[in-house]
C-alpha positions in Angstrom: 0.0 0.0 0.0 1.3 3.5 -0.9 0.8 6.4 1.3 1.5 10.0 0.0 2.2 11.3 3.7 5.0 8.6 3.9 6.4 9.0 0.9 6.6 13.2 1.3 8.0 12.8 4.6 10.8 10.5 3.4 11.8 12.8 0.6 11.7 15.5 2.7 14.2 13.6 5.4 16.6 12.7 2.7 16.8 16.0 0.9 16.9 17.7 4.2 19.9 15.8 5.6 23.1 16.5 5.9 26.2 14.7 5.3 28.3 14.2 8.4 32.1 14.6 8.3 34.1 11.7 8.1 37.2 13.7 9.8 37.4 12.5 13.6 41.0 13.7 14.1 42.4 17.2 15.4 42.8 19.7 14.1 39.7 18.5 12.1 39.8 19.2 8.4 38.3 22.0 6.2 34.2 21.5 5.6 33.1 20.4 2.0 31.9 23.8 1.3 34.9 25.7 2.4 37.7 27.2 0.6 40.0 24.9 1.8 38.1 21.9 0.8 41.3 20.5 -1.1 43.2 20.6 2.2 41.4 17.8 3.9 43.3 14.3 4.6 42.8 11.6 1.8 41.0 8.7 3.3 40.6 6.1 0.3 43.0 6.6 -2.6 42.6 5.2 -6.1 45.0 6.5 -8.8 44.6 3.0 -10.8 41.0 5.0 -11.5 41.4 8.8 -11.2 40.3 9.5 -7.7 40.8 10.1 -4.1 38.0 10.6 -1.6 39.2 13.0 1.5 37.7 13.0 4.8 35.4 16.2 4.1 33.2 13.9 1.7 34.6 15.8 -1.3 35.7 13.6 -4.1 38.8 14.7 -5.9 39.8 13.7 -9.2 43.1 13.2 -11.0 42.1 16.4 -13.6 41.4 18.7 -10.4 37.7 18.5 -10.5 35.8 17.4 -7.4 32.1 16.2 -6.9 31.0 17.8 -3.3 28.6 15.5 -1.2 25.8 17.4 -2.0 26.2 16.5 -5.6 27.3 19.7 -7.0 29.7 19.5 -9.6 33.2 21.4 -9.3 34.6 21.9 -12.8 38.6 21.1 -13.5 40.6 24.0 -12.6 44.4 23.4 -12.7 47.0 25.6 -12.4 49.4 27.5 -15.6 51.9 26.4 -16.5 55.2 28.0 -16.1 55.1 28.9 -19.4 51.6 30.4 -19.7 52.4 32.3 -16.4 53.5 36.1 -17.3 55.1 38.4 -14.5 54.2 42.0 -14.3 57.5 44.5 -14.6 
């Protein structure tokens, strides 16, 4: 039997919840929405596939783009080159 009531309220939960850190050391890493996401502690490494997983949640991949716990999408952003990189005089 299917009851609308149920099924709302279960949505609701699940959409509603948040993802707890896995980082249970101190100084306890930076949050998946900070900054500083990058500078958490790798807790499952993969390079045989392209990915690490730090303690935040975040997943990092090999190109430098990251897939946040709550599903949102950080595009690829590596750094120049020293040969794109121009000094000012």
């Amino acid at each position: 039997m299917f009851h609308a009531d149920r099924a709302t309220a279960r949505t609701t939960d699940h959409t509603q919840r948040k993802t707890p850190s896995m980082c249970q050391h101190r100084p306890q890493c930076p949050s998946a929405d900070g900054p500083d996401r990058e500078a958490a502690l790798t807790v499952a490494h993969h390079p045989e596939q392209g990915w690490s997983l730090l303690c935040n949640g975040v997943l990092l991949f090999e190109d430098t783009g990251e897939l946040l716990p709550d599903g949102q999408i950080i595009a690829p952003h590596r750094p120049l080159g020293t040969a794109q990189v121009t000094t000012a005089a």
